[in-house]
N, C-alpha and C positions, 0 to 999 in steps of 0.2 A: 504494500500500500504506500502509495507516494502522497503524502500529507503536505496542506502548504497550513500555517500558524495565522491564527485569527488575533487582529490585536485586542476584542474583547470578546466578553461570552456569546453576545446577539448578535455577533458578525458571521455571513456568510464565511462558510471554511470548503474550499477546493478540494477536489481528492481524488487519485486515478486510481483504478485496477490494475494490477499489476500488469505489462504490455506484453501483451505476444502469447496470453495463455486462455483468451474467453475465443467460444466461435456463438453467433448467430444464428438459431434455427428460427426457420419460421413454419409453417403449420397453416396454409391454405385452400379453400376452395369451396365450391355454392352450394355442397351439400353440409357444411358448417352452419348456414343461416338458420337461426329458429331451432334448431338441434338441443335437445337437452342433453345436457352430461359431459358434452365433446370436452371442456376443460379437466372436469373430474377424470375423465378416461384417459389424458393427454399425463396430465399429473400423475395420474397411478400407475401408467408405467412406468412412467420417469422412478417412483419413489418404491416401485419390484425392484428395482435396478440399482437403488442408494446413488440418485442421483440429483444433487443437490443445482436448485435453477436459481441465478445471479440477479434475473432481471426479467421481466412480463411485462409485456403491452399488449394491448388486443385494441382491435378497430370496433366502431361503432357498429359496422354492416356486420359483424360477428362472422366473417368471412377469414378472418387473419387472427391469427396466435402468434407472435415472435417472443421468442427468449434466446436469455444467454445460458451459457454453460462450460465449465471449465473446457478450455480445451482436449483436453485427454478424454473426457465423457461425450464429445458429440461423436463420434461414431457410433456407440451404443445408444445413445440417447436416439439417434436418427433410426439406428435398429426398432429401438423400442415403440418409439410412436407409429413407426410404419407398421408395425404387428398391429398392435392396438386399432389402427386406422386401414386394415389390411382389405375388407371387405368395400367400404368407400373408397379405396383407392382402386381397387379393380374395375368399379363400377365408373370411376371417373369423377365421382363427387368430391374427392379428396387428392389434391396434388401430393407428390413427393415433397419429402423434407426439402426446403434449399438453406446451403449452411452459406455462411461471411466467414471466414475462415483467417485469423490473425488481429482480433479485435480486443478491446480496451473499451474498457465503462469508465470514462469520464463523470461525476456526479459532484454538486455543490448541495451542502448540506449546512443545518443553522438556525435558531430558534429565529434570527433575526429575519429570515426571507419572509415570515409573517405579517412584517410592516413594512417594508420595502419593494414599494413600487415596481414594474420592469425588472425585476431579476431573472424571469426569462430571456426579456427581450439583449439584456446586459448579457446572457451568459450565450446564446446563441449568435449572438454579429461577434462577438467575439473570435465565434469557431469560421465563421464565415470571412473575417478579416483576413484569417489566414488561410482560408481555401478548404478546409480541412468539413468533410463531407460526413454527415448523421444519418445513421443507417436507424436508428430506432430511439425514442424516447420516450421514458415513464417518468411521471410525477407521482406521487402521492397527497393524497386529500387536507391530512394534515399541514401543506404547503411548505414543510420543512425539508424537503428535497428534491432535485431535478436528478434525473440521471439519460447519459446518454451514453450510446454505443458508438464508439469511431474505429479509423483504423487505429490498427497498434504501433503502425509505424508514424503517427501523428500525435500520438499521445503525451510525449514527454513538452512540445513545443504548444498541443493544446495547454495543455496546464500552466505553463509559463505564462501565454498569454491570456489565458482566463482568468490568473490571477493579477495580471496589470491589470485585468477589464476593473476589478474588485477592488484591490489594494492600491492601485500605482504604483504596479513593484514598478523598478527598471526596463524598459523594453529598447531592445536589441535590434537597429534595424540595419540590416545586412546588406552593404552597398557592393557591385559590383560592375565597374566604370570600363567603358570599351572606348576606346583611343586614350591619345595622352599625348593629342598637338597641342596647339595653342588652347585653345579651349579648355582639354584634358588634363593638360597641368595646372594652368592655373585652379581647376578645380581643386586638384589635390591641395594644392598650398590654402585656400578656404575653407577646405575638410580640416586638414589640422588644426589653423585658426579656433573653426567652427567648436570642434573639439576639446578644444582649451577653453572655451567658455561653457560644456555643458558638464563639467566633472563631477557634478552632486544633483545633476537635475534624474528625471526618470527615465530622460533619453541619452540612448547614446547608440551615437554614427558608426559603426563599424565597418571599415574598409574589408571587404573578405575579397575580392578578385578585383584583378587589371588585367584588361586585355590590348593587344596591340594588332596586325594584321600579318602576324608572327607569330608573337610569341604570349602564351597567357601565366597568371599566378594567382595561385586560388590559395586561402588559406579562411577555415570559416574561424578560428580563435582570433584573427585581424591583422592586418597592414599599417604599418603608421604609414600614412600617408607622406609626411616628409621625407622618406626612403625608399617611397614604393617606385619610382623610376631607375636608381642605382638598384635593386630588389631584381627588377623587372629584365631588367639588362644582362643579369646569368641567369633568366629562365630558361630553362632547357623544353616546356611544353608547349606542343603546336597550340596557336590558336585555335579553338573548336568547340563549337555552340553545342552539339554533343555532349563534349568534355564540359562544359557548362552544365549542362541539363542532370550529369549521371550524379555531380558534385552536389548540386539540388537536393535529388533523391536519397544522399546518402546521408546529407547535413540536415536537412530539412528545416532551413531559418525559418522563425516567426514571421520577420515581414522582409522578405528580399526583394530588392530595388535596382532595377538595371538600369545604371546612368547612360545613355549613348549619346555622346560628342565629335561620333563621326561626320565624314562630309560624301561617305559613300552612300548609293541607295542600297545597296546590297541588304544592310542589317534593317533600312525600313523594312523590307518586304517580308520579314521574317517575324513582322512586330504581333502579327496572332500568335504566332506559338510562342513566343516569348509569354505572353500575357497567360492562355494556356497551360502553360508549364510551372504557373504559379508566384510570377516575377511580377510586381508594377512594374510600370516603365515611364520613366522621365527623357525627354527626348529634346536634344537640343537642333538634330533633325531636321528639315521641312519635308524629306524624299515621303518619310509615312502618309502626311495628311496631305501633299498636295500628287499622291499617286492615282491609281483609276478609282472611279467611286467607289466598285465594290469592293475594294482592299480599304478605302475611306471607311464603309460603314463597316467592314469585318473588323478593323478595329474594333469598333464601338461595342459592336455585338458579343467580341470574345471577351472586352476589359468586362462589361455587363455579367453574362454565362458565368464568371470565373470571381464575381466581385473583388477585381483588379481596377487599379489606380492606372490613368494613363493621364499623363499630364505633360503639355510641350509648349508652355507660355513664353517660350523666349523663340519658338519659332518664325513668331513676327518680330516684335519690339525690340527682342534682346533682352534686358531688365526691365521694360515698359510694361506694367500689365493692360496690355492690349486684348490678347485675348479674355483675360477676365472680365474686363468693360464690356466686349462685346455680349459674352453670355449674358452677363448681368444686365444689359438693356433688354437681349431676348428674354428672359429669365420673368424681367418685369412686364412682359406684353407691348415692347418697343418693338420697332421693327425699321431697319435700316433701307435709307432710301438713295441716298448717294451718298459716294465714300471717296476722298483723294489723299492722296498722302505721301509724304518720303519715307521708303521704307528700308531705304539702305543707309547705313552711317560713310559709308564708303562713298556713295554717292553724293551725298551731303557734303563732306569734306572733297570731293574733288569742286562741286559748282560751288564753293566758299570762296577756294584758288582761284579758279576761272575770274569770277567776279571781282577779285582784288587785284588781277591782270596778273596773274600767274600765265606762262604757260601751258597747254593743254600736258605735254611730254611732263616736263615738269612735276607736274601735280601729280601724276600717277605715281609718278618715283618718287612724290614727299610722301604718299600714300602707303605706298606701298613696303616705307623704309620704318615707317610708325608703325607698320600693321593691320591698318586699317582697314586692307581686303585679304582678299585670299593670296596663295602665295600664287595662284594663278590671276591675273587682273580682269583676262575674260569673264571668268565667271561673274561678275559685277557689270563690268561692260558689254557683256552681250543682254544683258537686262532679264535671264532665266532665274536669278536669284529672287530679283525682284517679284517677277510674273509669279512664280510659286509665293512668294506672301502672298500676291493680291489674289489667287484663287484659294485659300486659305480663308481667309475673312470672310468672304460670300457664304463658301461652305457651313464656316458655322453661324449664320445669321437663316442656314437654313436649304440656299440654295443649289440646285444638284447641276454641278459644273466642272468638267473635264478639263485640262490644261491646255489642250490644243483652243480651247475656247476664247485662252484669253488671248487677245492683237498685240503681240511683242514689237518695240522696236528699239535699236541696239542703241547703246552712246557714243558707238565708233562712226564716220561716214561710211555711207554705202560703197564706196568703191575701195574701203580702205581695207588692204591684205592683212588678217588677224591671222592667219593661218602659220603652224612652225612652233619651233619653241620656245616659252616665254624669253629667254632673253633676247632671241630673233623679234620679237614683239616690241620689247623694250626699246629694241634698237630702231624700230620704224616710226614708235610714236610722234618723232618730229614731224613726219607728213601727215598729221591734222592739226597740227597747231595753228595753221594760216585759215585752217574752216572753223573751229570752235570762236576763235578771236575777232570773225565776222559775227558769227551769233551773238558771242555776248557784247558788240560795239551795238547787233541792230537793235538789242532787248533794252539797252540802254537810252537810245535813242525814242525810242518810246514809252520811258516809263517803266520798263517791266526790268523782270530777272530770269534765269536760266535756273529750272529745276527739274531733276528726273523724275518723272511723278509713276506713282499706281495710279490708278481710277476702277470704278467700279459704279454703274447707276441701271437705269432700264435700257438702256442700249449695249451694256455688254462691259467687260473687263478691258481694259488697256493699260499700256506701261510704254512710256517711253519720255523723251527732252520736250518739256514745256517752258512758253514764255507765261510768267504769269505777273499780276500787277505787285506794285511794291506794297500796295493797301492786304496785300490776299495773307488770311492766315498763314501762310507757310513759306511764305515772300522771308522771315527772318531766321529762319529755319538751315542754318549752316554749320561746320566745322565737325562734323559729325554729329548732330542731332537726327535725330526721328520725329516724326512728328504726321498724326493719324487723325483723319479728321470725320467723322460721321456726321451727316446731316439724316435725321430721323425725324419718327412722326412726333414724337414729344420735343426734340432739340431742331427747330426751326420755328425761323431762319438761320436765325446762328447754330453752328455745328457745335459738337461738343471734339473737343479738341486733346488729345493725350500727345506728350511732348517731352522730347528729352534724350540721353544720350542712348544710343542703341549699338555704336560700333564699339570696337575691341574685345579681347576675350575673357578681359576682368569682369565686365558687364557681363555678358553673357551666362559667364559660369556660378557668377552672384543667382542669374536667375535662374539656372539650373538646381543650385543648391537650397534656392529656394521652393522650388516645386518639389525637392526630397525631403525638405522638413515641413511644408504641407503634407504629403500624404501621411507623415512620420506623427505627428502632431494631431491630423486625422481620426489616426489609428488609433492614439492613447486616451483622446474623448470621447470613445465607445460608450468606456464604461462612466 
């Protein structure tokens, strides 16, 4: 009996069955209904036999008997009842025995559950937090016990977190971060941080894997994150989501949390079974949500199925909670009517340059020297990064829109050769610098400014170089700002405007970190 200690006497007290030694019988079918005796008969054999029952639930329809039973007694026990039940079972009114075989009676018990509200409801999200599946549950009338049946291979980490749900013990939540670029480490150096400030709270971050597109390091007792890239560097084990999956099965963490800070689509597309397999997933990503619709809504459907956390708020903003505003307008029965915005910081900070007559060459390479884009400058400039936020926003405001949808146009001129490798690129950027330096003399010339914009309204999605007025919200929107604008049916005329820095990989991994101590934080006001 694994006990956990109640700090007074009317406190709910936690408590498993030993793991690995009850099995499940159940006992069905339609000539059970209206039947006198069938328990009496069920029981007396069991009790010819000195076979002692753990646990009883029967269904209203009096169609179903389930019990537990040591381990070692369900063979005979499955013997016993099928004698007992030999003649209905010929006849078809009585199914065979089916056993669950490797199970664990989880049970809260406690004079206190008599005044205490929801201690069902506390003791079952609990189990559901961690994914961990109820094959059968009996109360008693008395209201001073719940007990349930799980697996046995779930029982040490049910109990753990059932008693966070109760106590606030400590809860353990088991990070496991895939890359460790820019993004990826500075995460790590925020996890430590982060770490150093929660030494006596009930949470604590534990780093158990790093993955790279090489090499991985799994350890569920933990990584200090200030060493896990020196750690990482004599890993000797392949990369492999497999090798992920079996480390899962065999650890079985309370609440484990796959950071992904790639820039590949590769690990989107894998984002159901990740979810599936028992993982949340914090995704700093755009490849997942701005992919085909039905890997969009399979998402949703398998985080749902599996009551998993799937959370990517830096997918647009960076650290801007953009997505958050957006549900919370939907959320409130807003509904978005036109949307424009800068959604790259990268972008931002080059038409900042432009406009202080920087030029165009130039600016890429002061860009690109800060970090401000990728280490490819394409991906920024051919405006694909962009297009996938702006199909991203739509999506969750509701509408169902494929990426070919949205009218891309690049920030390089049309004739101009991107083609080769980055620093064959670098070396061409002088041939647009006499075309951008016409743009921004004519923007000027009129009043206006040079801005990469999103858009999005009832004509369709678009991304590309706009002039707009020096008067227009996003007219002051430079140096790497973001800056999102909704005009809705409550926020008109004037848009509701979220604004601020969105490039670099500090930001970013701030709001990565912070979408892990959401769900983390989540998790522990269950109970």
């Amino acid at each position: 009996m694994i006990e956990g200690a109640a700090a007074q006497q009317r406190v709910v007290v936690v408590a498993s069955a030993a793991a690995g030694v009850t099995n499940l019988l159940t006992v069905s079918g339609p000539g059970m209904s209206g039947l006198p005796g069938v328990a009496a008969r069920l029981f007396s054999a069991l009790a010819a036999r000195d076979i002692s029952v753990i646990l009883i639930t029967q269904a209203s329809s009096e169609c179903t008997i389930t019990l537990c039973v040591q381990q070692a007694d369900a063979a005979p026990a499955s013997l016993a009842i099928e004698a007992a039940f030999d003649v209905e079972i010929a006849a078809g009114r009585v199914d065979t025995v089916q056993q669950w075989t490797d199970c664990a009676v989880l049970s809260i018990v406690g004079e206190g559950m008599r005044q205490r509200a929801g201690v069902a409801g506390t003791f079952l999200m609990a189990l559901a937090d961690i994914g961990c599946s109820v094959a059968a549950i009996a109360q008693g009338s008395s209201e001073r016990s719940i007990s349930t049946v799980i697996a046995a291979r779930d029982a040490h980490r049910a109990l753990c977190h059932v008693h966070h749900g109760f106590f606030a013990t400590r809860e353990v939540v088991a990070l496991y971060l895939c890359r460790t670029g820019t993004v990826g480490s500075q995460f790590l150096r925020q996890l430590a941080h982060q770490q150093a400030q929660l030494p006596e709270t009930p949470l604590e971050l534990r780093l158990c894997g790093v993955m790279t597109s090489r090499a991985m390091l799994l350890n569920d007792q933990g990584i200090d994150p200030s060493t896990a890239l020196e750690l990482l560097a004599k890993a000797t084990a392949a990369a492999d989501l497999e090798g992920l999956y079996r480390h899962l099965r065999t650890t079985h963490p309370d609440q484990p949390v796959l950071v992904d800070c790639t820039s590949s689509p590769q690990l989107g597309l894998n984002d159901p079974q990740l979810l599936a397999a028992g993982l949340h997933l914090v995704t700093a990503s755009k490849h997942a949500n701005s992919a085909s619709l039905q890997h969009y809504h399979a998402m949703r459907r398998t985080a749902a199925r599996h009551c998993r956390q799937f959370r990517y708020e830096t997918n647009v903003g960076g650290g801007l909670p953009v997505i958050a505003t957006l549900q919370a307008l939907r959320d409130g029965g807003d509904r978005v009517v036109a949307f424009s915005g800068i959604l790259s910081g990268s972008q931002s900070f080059l038409m900042g340059l432009l406009e202080d007559g920087v030029a165009f060459s130039q600016a890429v390479r002061m860009a690109k020297a800060k970090g401000v884009t990728e280490p490819d400058p394409r991906d920024e400039l051919s405006g694909t990064d962009v297009a996938r936020k702006v199909l991203i926003l739509p999506r969750e405001s509701g509408c169902e829109l494929e990426l070919a949808d949205v009218q891309v146009t690049g920030l390089l001129p049309p004739e101009f050769d991107s083609t080769g490798s980055v620093a064959a690129l670098m070396d061409r950027l002088e041939a647009a610098d006499g075309y951008f330096a016409d743009l921004v003399a004519q923007a000027k010339r009129d009043g206006q400014v040079l801005r990469y914009l999103g858009e999005f309204d009832a004509a369709g999605c678009r991304v590309g170089l706009r002039s707009v007025a020096a008067s227009d919200a996003l007219a002051p929107v430079r140096a790497g700002e973001n800056a999102f604008s909704f005009l809705t049916v409550h926020y008109h005329p004037q848009p509701l405007v979220v604004r601020g820095y969105g490039a670099g990989a500090a930001v970013t991994a701030a709001g990565v970190l912070a979408d892990v101590l959401t769900i983390a934080r989540g998790a522990g006001r269950r109970g």
